[in-house]
N, C-alpha and C positions, 0 to 999 in steps of 0.2 A: 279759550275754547273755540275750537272750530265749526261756527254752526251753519249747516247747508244749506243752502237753497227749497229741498225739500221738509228740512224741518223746519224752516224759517215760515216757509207756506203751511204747514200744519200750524205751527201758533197762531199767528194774524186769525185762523179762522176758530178760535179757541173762545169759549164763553170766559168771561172774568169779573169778579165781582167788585163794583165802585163803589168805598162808600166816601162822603164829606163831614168829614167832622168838621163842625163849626167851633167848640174848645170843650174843655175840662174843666169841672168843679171836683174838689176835695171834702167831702162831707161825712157825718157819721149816718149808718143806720138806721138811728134815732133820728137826725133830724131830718132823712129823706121819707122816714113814717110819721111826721109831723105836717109834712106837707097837704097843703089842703089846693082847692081849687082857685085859682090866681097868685099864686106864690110865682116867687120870682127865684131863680135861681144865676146869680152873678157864674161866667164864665170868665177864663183865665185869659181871652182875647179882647183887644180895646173893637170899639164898632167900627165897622168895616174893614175888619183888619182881615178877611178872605177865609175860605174852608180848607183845610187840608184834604186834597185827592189822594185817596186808599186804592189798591188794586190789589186786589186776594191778600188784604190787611198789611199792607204795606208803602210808604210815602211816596207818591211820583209825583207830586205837583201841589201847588193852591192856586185859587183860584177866586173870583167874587161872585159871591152870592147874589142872585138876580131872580126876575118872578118874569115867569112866561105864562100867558093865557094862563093867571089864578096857582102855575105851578112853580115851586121852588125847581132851580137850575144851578147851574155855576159857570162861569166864561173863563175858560182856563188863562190864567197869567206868566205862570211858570211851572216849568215841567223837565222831569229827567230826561234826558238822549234818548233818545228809539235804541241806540245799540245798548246803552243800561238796562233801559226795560227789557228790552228781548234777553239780555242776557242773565238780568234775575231768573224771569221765567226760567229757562233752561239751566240756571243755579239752583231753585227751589223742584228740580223734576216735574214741574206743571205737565208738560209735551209729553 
């Protein structure tokens, strides 16, 4: 797909939403109504094993989890192409 100049410059100024998942637990119902205040819930990643970077629910990177001024961050490590990302966008009709 042949994507312009001008719609190139439309995305880049496009909101998108990031999220980090840090991993995944498999659990029942039951035992996530079980849970009480200090439970511990094991996730499917070893520690420091980094967050998966989401953009409009979907994988472009991981990354490590780090704390700035009291906030959780993440310092990107690895990440898709800029011409993949641009071109999902304009695969999924975001633009």
């Amino acid at each position: 797909m042949e994507i312009t100049t001008q719609d190139y410059n439309a995305l880049v100024d496009t909101e998108a939403k990031v999220d980090v998942i840090l991993g995944h637990a498999d659990i029942t119902v039951k035992d996530f109504l079980d849970f009480t205040e200090g439970d511990i819930l094991a996730l499917n990643k070893v520690a420091g094993g980094g967050g998966d970077i989401f953009v409009n629910e979907r994988v472009v990177g991981i990354g490590d989890i780090i704390v700035i001024e009291e906030k959780l961050a993440i310092r990107v490590q690895d990440s898709m192409s800029p011409e993949k990302v641009v071109n999902f966008f304009f695969d999924e009709k975001t633009v």
